[in-house]
C-alpha positions in Angstrom: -55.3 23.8 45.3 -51.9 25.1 45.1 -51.3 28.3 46.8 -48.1 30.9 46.7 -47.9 33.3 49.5 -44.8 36.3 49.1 -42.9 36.8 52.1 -41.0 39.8 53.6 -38.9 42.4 50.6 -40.9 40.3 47.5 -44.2 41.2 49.2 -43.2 44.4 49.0 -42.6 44.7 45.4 -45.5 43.5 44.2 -47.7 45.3 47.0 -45.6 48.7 45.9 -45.7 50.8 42.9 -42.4 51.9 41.2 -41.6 54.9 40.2 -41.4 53.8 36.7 -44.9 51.6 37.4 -46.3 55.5 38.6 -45.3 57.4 36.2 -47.2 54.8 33.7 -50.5 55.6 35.5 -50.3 59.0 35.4 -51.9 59.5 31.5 -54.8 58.0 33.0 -55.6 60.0 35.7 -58.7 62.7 36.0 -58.7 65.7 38.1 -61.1 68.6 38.5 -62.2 71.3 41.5 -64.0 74.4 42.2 -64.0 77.6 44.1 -67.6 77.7 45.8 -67.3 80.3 48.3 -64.9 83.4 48.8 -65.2 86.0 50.9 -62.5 89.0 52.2 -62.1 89.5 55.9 -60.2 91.5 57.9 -56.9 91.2 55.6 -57.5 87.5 55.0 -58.6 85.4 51.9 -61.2 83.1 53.2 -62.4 80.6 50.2 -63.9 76.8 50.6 -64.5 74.4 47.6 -64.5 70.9 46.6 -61.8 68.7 44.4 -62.2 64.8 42.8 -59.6 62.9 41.2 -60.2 59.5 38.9 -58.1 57.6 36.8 -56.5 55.4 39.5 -55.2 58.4 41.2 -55.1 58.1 45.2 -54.7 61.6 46.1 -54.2 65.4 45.5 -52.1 68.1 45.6 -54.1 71.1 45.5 -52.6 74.6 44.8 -54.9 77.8 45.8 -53.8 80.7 43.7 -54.8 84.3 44.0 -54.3 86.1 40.6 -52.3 83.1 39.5 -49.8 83.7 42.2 -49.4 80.7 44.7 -50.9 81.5 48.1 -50.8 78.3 49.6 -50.7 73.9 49.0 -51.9 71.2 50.4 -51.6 67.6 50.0 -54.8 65.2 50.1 -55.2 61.4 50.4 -58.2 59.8 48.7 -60.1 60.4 45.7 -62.3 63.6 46.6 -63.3 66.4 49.4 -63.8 69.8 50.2 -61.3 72.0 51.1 -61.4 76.0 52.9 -58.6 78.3 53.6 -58.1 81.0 55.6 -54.9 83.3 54.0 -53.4 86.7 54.6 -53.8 89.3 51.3 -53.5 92.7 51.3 -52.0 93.3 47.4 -53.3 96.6 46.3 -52.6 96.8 42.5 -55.9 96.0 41.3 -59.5 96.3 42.8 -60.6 92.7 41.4 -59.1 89.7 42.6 -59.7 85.9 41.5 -59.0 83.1 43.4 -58.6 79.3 41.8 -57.5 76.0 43.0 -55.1 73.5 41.0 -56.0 69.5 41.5 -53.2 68.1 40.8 -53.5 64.0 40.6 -51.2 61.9 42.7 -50.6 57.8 42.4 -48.6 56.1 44.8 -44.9 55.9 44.1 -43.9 53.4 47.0 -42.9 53.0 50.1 -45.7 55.5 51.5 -44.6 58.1 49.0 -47.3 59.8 45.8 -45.7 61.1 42.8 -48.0 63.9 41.7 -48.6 63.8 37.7 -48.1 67.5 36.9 -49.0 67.2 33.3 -52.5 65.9 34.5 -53.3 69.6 36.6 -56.4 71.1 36.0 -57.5 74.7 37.1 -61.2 75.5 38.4 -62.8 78.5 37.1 -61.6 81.6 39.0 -64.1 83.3 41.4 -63.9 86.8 41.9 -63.3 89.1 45.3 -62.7 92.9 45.8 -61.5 94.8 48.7 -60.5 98.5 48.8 -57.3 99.0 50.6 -56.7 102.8 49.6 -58.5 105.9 50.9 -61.8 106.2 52.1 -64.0 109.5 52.7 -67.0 110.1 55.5 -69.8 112.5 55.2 -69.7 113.1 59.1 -72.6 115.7 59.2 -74.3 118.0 57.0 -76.4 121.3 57.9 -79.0 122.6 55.9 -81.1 125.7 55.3 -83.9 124.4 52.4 -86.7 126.1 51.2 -89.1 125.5 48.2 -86.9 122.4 47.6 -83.9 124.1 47.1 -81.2 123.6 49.9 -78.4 125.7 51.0 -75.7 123.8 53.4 -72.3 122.9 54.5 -70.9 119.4 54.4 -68.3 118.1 57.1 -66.0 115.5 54.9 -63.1 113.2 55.8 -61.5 111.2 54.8 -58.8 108.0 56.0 -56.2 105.5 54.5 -54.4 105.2 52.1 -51.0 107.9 51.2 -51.4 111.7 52.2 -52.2 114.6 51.5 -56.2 114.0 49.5 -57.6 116.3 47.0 -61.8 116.1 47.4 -64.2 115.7 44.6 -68.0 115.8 44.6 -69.8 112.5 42.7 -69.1 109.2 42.5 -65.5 108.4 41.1 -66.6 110.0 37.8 -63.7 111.2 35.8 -65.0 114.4 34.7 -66.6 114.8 38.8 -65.8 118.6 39.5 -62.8 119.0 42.6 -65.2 119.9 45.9 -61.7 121.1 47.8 -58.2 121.9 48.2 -55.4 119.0 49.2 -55.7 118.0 52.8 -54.2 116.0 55.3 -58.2 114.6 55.4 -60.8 117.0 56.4 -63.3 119.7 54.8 -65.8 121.6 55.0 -68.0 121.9 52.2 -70.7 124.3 50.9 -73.4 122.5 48.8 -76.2 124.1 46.6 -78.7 121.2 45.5 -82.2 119.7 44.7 -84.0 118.5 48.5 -83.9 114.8 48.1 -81.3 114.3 45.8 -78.2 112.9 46.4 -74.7 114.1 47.5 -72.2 112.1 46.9 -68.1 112.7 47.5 -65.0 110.7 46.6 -61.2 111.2 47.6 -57.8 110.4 45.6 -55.0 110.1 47.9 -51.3 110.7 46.9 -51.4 114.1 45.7 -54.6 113.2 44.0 -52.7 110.7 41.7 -54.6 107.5 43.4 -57.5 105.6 42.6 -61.2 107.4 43.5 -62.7 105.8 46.9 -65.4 104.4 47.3 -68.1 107.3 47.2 -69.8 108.7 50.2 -73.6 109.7 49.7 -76.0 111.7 51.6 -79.6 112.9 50.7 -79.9 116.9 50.1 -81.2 118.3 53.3 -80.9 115.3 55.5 -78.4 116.3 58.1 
């Protein structure tokens, strides 16, 4: 049996994709990936999921995107994994947040190099993450003269973060919840009339009273 062996530079061109030869294969490659997990922690993004490519494709480049802006890439050999990240965030113009992760497919190009086939991408459905990065308010104590279920008291509120001075308001981010007190640089004292066991509940807007509501504070009538 005859038998043809390639030596040295020939070996190489067979063994080795073109450019050209890569660029063919792209059409045929399959991509897909998913957020599983995300979580916000101490300023950071910390999100994990998995990615698979097909099609003769030999690798990835994966794209994470917050809000379709590009946090971070990565480059992966192989035709599927997980993947976690661990990135800095603090934008503030919205309270919801989505993060998503681009597969891009990749086919070897030659000499140890992928071209990634761009027109192949596919985006994972986004999965959602909230922080609050303006004010907050504190009910830091509360004392109470009830009787006959009705309860008399005075409320120590404050409140932190976001852009002084605050203007107070008593419910729960409502838009028509009636102002509990005046600006401030963060603290009050409040008088409260209500029903024992019900609940009190304040929120802040910082910049003049031009911000977002805060998260609400709550408190049970007559529990100090």
């Amino acid at each position: 049996m005859k038998q043809t062996i390639f030596c040295g530079a020939l070996a190489a061109a067979f063994l080795l994709a073109s450019p050209a030869e890569a660029e063919d294969r792209c059409p045929a490659t399959t991509a897909e990936g998913a957020v599983t997990q995300i979580d916000y922690k101490d300023g950071h993004v910390v999100g994990s999921g998995t990615w698979a490519v097909g099609g003769g494709a030999t690798g990835a480049l994966l794209e994470f995107r917050v809000d379709n802006d590009r946090l971070a890439a990565e480059t992966r050999t192989g035709t599927s994994g997980t993947w976690s990240i661990v990135e800095s965030f603090a934008k503030c113009d919205r309270p919801l947040h989505a993060l998503r992760v681009l597969v891009i497919p990749s086919v070897g190009a030659g000499e140890g190099s992928l071209r990634h086939c761009l027109g192949q991408q596919v985006r994972s459905e986004p999965l959602q993450f909230q922080f609050h990065c303006g004010a907050r308010v504190t009910i830091e104590h509360c004392t109470w003269e009830c009787e006959e279920g009705a309860c008399a008291g005075l409320c120590a509120v404050s409140a932190t973060g976001g852009r002084l001075p605050y203007l107070l308001f008593r419910g729960t981010g409502e838009p028509d919840d009636p102002q509990a007190g005046d600006s401030s640089q963060g603290t009050w004292t409040v008088p409260v009339t209500c029903k024992q066991g019900e609940t009190v509940a304040f929120t802040v807007h910082d910049n003049f009273g031009r911000g977002r509501p805060s998260p609400p504070a709550a408190r049970a009538c007559g529990e100090e």
